[in-house]
MINURO-225086 format. One line per field, with one value per atom (N, C-alpha, C): x, y, z; residue in three letters; atom name. Coordinates in steps of 0.1 Angstrom, whole numbers. Example, Ala and Ser with C-alpha at 12.3 -4.5 7.8 and 13.67 -1.06 7.14 Angstrom:
# residues 2
px = [132; 123; 132; 128; 137; 129]
py = [-57; -45; -33; -22; -11; 0]
pz = [78; 78; 78; 71; 71; 79]
rest = [ALA; ALA; ALA; SER; SER; SER]
atom = [N; CA; C; N; CA; C]
This chain:
# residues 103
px = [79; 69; 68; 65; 75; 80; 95; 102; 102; 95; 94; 85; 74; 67; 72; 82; 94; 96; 106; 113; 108; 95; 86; 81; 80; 77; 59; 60; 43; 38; 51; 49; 47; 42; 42; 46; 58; 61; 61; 56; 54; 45; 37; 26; 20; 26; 25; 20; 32; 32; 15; 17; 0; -8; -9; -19; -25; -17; -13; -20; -11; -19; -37; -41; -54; -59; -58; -65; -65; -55; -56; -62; -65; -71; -64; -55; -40; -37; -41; -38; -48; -43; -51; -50; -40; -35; -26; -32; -19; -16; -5; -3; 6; 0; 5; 6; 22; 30; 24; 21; 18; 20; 39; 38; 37; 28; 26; 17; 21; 10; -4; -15; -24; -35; -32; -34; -30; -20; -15; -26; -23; -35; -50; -51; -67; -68; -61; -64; -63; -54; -51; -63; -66; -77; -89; -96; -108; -103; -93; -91; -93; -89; -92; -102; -112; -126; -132; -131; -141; -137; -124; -123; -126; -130; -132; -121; -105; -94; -87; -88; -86; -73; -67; -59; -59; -42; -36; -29; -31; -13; -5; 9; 18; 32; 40; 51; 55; 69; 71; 76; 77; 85; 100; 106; 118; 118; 102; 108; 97; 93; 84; 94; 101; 115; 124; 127; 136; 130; 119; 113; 114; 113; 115; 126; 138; 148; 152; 144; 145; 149; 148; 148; 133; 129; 117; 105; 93; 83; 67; 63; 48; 37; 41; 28; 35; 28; 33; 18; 17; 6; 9; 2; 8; -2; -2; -3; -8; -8; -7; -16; -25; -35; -31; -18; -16; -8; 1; 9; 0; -6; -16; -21; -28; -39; -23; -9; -6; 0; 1; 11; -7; -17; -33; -29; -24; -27; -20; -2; 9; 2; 1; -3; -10; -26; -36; -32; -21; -15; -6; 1; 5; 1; -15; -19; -25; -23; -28; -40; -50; -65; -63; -72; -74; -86; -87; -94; -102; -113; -116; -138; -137; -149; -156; -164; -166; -160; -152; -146; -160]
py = [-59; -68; -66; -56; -52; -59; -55; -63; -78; -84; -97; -101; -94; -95; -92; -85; -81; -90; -96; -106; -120; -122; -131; -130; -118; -117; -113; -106; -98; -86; -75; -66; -60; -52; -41; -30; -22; -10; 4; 14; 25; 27; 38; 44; 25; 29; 24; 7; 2; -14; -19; -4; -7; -5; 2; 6; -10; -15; -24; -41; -36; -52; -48; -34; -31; -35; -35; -31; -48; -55; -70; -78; -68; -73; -81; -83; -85; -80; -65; -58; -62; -66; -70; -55; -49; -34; -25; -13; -8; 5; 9; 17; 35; 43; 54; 68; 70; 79; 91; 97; 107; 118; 123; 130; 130; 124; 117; 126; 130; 144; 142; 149; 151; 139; 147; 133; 121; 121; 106; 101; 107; 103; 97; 105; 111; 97; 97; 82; 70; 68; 58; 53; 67; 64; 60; 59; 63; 44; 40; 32; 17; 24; 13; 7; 25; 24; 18; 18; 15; -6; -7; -23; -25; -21; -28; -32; -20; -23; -17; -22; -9; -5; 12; 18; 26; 29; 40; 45; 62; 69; 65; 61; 59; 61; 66; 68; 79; 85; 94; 85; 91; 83; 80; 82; 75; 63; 64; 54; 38; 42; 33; 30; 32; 28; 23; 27; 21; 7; 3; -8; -16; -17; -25; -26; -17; -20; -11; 0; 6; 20; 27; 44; 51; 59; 67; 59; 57; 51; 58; 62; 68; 62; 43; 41; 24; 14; 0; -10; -22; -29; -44; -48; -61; -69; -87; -92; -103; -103; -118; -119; -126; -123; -127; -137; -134; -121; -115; -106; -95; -91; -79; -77; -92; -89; -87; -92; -85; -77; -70; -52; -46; -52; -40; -38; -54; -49; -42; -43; -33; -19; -17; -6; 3; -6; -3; -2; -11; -9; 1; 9; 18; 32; 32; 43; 49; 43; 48; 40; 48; 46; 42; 27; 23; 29; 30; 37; 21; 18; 5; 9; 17; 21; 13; 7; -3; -17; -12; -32; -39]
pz = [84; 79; 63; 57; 43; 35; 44; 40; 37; 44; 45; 30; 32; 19; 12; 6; -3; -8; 1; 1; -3; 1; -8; -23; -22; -36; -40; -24; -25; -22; -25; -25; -44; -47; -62; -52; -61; -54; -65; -63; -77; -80; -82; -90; -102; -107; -117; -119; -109; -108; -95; -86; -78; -84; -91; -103; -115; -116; -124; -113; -99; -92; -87; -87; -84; -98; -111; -117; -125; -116; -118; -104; -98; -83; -77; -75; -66; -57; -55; -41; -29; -18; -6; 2; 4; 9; 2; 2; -3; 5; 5; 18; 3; 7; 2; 9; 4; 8; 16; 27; 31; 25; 20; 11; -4; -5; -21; -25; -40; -41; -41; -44; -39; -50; -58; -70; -74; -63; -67; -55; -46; -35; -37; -46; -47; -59; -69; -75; -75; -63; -56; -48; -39; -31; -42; -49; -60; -62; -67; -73; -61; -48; -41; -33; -34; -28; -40; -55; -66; -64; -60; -59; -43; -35; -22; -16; -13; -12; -1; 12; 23; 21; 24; 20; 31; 35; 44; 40; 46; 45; 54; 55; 60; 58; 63; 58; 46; 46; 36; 26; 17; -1; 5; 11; 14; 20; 32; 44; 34; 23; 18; 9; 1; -3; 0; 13; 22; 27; 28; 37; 21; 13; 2; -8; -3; -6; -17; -21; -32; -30; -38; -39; -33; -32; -32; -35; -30; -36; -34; -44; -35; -31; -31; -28; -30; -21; -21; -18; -27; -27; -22; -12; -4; -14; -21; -22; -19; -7; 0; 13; 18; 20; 39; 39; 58; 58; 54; 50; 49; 44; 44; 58; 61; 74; 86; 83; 95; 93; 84; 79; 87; 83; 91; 103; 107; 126; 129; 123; 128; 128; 110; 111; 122; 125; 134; 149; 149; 168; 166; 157; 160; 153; 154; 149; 138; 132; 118; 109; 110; 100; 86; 85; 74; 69; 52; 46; 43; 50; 44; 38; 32; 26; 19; 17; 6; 9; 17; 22; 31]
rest = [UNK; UNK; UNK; UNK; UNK; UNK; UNK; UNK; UNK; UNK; UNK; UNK; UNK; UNK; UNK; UNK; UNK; UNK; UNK; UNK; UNK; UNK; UNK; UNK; UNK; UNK; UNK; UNK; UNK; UNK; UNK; UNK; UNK; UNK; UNK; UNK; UNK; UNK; UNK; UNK; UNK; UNK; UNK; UNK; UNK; UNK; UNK; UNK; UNK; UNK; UNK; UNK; UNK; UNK; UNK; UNK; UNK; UNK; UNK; UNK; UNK; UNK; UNK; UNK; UNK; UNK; UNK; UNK; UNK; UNK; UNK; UNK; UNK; UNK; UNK; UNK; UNK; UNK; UNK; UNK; UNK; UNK; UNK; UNK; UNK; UNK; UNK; UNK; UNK; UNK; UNK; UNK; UNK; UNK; UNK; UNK; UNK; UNK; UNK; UNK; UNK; UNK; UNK; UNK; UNK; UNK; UNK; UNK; UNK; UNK; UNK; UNK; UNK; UNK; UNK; UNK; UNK; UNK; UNK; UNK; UNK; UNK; UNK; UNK; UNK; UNK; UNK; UNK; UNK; UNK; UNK; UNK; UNK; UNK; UNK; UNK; UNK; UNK; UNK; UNK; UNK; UNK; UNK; UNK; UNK; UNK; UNK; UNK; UNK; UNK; UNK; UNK; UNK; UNK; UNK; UNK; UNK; UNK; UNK; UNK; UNK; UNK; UNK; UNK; UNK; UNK; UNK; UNK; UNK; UNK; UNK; UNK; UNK; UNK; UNK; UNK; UNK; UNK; UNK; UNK; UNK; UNK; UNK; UNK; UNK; UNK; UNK; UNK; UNK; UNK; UNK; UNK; UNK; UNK; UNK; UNK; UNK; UNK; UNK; UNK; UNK; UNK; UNK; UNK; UNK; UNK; UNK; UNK; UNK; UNK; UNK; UNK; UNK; UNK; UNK; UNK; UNK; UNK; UNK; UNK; UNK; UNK; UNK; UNK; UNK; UNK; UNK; UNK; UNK; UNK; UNK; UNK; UNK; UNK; UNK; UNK; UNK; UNK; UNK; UNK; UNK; UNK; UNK; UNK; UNK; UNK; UNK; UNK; UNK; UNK; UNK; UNK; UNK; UNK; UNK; UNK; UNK; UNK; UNK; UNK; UNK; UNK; UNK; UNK; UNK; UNK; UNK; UNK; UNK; UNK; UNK; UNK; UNK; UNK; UNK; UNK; UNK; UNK; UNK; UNK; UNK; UNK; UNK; UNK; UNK; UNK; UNK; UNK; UNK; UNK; UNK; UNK; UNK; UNK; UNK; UNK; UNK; UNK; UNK; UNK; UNK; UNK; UNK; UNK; UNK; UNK; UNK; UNK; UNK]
atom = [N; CA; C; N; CA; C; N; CA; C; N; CA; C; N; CA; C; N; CA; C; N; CA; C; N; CA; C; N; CA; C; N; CA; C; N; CA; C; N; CA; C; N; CA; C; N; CA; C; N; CA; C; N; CA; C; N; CA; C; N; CA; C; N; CA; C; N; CA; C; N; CA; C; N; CA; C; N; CA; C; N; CA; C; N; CA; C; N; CA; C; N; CA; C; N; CA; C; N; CA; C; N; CA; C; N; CA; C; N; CA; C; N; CA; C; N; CA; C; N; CA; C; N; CA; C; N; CA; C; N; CA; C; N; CA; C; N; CA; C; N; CA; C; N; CA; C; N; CA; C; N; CA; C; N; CA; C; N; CA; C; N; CA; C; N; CA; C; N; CA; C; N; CA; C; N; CA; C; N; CA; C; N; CA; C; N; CA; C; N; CA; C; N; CA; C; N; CA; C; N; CA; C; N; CA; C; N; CA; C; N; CA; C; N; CA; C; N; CA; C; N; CA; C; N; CA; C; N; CA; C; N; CA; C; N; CA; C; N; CA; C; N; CA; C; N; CA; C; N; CA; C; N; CA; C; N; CA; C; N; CA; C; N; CA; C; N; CA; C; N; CA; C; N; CA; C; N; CA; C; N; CA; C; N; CA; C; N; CA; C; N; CA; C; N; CA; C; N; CA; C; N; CA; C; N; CA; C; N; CA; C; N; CA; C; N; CA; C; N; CA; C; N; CA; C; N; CA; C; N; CA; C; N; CA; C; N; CA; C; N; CA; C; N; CA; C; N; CA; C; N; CA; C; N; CA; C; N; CA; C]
């Protein structure tokens, strides 16, 4: 599913470039690294509870790289608003808690 949004052209992948679609309010989800350090965590999370942006951990920095075609990534922001809602459900049918505080 990712991928697909990749491929469309509605994924931001990197510290940097999610940073960049939250702070232009662009991110519908953003999904970060499990082993993503603590602070990359911790302001990621801050950043998407302060916009009303639900957020999970999922996946390590390779397999969130690998689903977008790239190297290592700590952290990936869906854009697109049917694309989001079904990367949630996957997520949610197979387990893993959205952080949706403030949503």
């Amino acid at each position: 599913m990712i991928g697909i949004a990749k491929r469309a052209g509605r994924v931001m992948s990197g510290s940097f470039q999610v940073e960049q679609a939250l702070h232009k309010r662009q991110a519908l989800l953003v999904i970060v690294a499990e082993d993503a350090s603590d602070n990359t965590k911790k302001h990621i999370t801050d950043m998407c509870r302060y916009r009303k942006i639900p957020r999970t951990a999922a996946g390590r920095k390779a397999e969130l790289g690998r689903a977008v075609g790239q190297e290592e990534r700590t952290c990936l922001a869906i854009t697109d608003p049917g694309l989001a809602e079904a990367v949630i459900r996957r997520l949610e049918e197979e387990g893993y808690s959205l952080d949706r505080e403030g949503v």
